[in-house]
C-alpha positions as CSV (number, residue, x, y, z in Angstrom):
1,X,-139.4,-109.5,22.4
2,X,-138.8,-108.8,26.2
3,X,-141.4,-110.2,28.7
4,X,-143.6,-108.5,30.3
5,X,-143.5,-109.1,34.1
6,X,-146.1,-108.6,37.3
7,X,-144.3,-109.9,40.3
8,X,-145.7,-109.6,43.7
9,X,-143.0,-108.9,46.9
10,X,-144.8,-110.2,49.6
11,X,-142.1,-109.0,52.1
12,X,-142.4,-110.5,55.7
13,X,-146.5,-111.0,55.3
14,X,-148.4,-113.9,55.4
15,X,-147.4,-117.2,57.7
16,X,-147.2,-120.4,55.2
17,X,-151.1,-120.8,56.2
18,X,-152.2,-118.0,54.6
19,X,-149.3,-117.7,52.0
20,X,-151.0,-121.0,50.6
21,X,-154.1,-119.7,50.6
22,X,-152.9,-116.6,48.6
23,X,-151.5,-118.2,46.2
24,X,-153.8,-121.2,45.8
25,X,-156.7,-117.8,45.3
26,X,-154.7,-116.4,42.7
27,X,-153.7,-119.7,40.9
28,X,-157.6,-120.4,40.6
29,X,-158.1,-116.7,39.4
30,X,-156.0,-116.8,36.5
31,X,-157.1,-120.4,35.7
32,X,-158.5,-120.6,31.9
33,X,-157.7,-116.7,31.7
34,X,-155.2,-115.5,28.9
35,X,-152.7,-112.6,30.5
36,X,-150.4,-111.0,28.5
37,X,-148.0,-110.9,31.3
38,X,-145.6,-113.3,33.0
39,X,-146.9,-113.6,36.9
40,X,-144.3,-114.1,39.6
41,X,-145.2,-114.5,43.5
42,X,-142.2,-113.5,45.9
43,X,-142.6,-115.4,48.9
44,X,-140.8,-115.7,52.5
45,X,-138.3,-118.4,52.0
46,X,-140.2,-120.6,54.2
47,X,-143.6,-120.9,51.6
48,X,-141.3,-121.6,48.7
49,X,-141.2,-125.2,48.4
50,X,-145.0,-125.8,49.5
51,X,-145.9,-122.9,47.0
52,X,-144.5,-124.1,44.0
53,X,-146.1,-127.8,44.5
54,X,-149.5,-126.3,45.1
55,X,-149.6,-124.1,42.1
56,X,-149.8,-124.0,38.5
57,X,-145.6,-123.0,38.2
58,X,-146.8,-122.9,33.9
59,X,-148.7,-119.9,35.1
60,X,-147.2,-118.2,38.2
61,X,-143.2,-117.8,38.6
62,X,-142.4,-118.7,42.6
63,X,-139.4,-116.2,43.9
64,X,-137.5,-115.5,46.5
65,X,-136.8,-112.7,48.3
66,X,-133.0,-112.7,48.8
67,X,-130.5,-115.7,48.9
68,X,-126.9,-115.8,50.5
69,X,-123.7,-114.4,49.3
70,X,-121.8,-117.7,49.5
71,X,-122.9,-120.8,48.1
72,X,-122.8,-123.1,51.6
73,X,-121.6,-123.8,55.0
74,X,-121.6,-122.4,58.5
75,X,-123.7,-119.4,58.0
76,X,-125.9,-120.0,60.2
77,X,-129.6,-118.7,58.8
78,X,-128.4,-117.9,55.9
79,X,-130.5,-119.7,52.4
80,X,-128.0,-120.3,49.5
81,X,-129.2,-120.4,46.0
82,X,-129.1,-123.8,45.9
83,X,-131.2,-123.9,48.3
84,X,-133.9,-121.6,46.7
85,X,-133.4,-123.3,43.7
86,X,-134.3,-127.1,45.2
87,X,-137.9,-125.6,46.3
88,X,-139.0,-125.2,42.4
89,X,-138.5,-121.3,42.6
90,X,-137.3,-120.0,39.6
91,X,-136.9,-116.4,39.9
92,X,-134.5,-114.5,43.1
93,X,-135.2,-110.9,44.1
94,X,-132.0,-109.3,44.8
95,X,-131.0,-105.9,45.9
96,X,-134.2,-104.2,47.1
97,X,-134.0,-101.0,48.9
98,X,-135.1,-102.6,52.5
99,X,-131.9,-105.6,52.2
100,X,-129.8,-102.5,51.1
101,X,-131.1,-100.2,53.8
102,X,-131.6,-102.2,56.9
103,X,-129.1,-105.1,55.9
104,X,-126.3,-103.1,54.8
105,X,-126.0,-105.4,51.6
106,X,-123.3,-103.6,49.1
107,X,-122.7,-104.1,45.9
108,X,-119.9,-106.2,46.3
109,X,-122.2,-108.6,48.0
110,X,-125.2,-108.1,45.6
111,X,-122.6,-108.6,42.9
112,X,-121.4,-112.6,44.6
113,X,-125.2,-113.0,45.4
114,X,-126.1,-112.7,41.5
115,X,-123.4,-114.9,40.2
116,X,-124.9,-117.5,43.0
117,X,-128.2,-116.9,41.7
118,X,-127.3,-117.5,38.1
119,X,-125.1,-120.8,38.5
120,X,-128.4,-122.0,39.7
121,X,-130.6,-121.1,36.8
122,X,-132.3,-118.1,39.0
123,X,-133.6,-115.4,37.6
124,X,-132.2,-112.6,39.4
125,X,-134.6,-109.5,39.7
126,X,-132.1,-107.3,40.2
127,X,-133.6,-103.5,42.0
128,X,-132.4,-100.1,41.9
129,X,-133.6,-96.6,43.1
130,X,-132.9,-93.5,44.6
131,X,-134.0,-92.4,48.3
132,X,-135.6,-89.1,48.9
133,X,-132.6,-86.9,49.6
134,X,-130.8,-88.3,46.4
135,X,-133.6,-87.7,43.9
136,X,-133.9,-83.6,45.5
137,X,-130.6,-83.4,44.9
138,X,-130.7,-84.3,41.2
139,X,-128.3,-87.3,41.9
140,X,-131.0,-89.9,41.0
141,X,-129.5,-91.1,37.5
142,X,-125.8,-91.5,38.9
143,X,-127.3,-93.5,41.5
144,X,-129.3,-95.8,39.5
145,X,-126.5,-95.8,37.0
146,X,-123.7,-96.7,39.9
147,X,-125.9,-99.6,41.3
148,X,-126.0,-101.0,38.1
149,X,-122.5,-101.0,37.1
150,X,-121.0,-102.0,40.1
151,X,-123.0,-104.6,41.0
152,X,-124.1,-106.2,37.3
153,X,-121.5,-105.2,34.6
154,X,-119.2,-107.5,35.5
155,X,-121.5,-109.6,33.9
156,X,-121.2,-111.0,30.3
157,X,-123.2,-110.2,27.7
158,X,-125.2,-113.6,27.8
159,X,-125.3,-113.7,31.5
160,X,-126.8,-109.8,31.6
161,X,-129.4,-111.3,29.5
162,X,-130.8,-113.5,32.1
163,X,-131.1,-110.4,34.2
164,X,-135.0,-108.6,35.0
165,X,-134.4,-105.2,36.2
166,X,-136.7,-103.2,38.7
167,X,-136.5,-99.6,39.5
168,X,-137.9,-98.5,43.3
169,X,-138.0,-95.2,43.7
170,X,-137.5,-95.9,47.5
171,X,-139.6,-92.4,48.3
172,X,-142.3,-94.2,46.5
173,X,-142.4,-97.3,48.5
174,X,-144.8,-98.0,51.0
175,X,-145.3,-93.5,51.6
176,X,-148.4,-93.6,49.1
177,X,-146.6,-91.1,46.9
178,X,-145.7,-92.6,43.5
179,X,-143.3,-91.4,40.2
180,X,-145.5,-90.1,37.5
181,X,-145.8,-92.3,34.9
182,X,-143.3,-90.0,33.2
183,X,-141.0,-89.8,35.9
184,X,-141.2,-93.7,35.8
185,X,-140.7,-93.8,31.3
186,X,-137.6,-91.1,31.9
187,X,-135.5,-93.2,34.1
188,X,-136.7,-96.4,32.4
189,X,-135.3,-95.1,29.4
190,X,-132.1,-93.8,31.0
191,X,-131.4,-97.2,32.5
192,X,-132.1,-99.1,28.8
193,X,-129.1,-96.4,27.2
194,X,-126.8,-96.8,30.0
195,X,-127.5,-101.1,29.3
196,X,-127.2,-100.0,25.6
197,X,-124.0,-98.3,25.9
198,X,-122.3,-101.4,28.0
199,X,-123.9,-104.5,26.1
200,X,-125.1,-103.0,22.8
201,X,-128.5,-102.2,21.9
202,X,-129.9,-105.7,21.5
203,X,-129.4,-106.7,25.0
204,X,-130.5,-103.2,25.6
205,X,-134.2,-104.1,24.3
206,X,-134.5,-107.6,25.9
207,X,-134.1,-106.6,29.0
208,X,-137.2,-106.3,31.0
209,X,-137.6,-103.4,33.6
210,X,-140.1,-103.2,36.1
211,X,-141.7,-100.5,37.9
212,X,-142.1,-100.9,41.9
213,X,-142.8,-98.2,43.4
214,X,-146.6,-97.9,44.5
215,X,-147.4,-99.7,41.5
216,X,-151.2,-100.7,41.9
217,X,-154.9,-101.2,40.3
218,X,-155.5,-97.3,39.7
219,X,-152.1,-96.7,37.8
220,X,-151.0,-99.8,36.8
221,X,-152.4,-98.9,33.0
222,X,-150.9,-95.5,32.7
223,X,-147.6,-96.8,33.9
224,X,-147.6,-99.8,31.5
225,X,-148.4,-97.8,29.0
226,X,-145.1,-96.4,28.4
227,X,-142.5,-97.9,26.0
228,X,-140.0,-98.9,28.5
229,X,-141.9,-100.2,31.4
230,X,-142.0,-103.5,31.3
231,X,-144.2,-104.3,34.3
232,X,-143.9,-104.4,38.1
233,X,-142.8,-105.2,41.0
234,X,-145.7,-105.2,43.3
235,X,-145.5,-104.5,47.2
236,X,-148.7,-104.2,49.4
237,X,-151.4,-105.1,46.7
238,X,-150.0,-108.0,45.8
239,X,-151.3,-109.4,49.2
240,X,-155.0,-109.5,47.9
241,X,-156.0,-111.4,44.8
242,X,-158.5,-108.6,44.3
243,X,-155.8,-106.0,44.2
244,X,-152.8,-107.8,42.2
245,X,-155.3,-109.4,39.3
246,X,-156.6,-106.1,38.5
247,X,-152.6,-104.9,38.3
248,X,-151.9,-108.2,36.1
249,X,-154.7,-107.3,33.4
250,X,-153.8,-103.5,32.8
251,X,-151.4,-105.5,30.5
């Protein structure tokens, strides 16, 4: 059976003060509570390490945001897997629209920055999506469908299976407009054949795929609900504990 994910993606919120306080809030919230979910907390790289002593890492997965294309050396302000890795985070985010938009990351970069991830036992959560202009012009499954292949299918069949998958529709992001939950269940389902069609159908169905665009508390449910959504990847109400636990029990 695949997992069933809620990650938050704090982005560039919270200074390590309040980060701690965040996560401290929702490690007491879920405390004695049964969720059918796994819980993951992205954080700037600078919380990682004091996160992941100060919670319950049983209960909530610590990630990163990004990590470097090359495994060390003078790069300076660059953080290497490694480095992720030594904090007690077990989960990467990699590829999200705003790295591939503002930081011009390809996917011959996103491609060295997931074999980094995986040779230190990261979990890569790998995203994909369409902008605006791509989606009118009916180009949004050969867009999903090239970020995937050129970045992950290099990949062998055991290594692809350490891989969670999130799909942004980047019009949906932070613009308050969201993919129905049908919008969300078609592409979900396109991305699971093209997966089927490289790795085989088994991989196909283990792989998790998360929903992140304006995921939250209202229509969390209805997008859970559908048979290939397997969670999500939560932006601005994952910065409240009383927006992201409601979002964590729609499963």
């Amino acid at each position: 059976m695949r997992k069933k994910i809620v990650a938050g993606n704090w982005k560039m919120n919270k200074n390590l003060q309040e980060g701690l306080s965040l996560a401290t809030e929702l490690n007491e919230a879920l405390k004695g509570k049964t969720v059918n979910c796994d819980v993951v907390i992205g954080t700037p790289f600078i919380h990682l390490a004091s996160v992941a002593k100060a919670i319950d890492t049983t209960k909530i997965g610590v990630s990163a945001q990004n990590c470097a294309d090359k495994a060390s050396g003078a790069y300076t302000g660059e953080v290497s897997a490694e480095m992720v890795a030594s904090t007690g985070a077990t989960y990467v985010i990699l590829g999200h629209s705003e790295r591939r938009a503002y930081y011009h990351e390809t996917p011959e970069i996103l491609k060295e920055k997931v074999l980094l991830a995986l040779a230190n036992n990261l979990t890569p959560i790998f995203c994909i999506g369409e902008v605006l202009a791509e989606r009118e012009a009916e180009k949004h499954f050969e867009v999903v469908k090239s970020q995937i292949q050129d970045s992950l299918f290099g990949l062998s069949e055991e290594d692809f299976g350490k891989i969670v998958l999130a799909y942004e529709p980047v019009w949906a992001i932070g613009t308050g407009k969201t993919a129905t939950a049908d919008q969300a269940q078609e592409m979900h389902a396109f991305i699971r054949k093209i997966l089927a069609d490289k790795y085989g159908q088994a991989v196909a169905d283990n792989t998790s795929i998360l929903y992140g665009g304006s995921c939250n508390a209202s229509n969390a449910k209805e997008l859970f609900a559908n048979p290939d959504v397997d969670g999500g990847l939560i932006g601005g109400a994952s910065l409240g504990v009383d927006k992201f636990m409601p979002i964590i029990e729609a499963f």
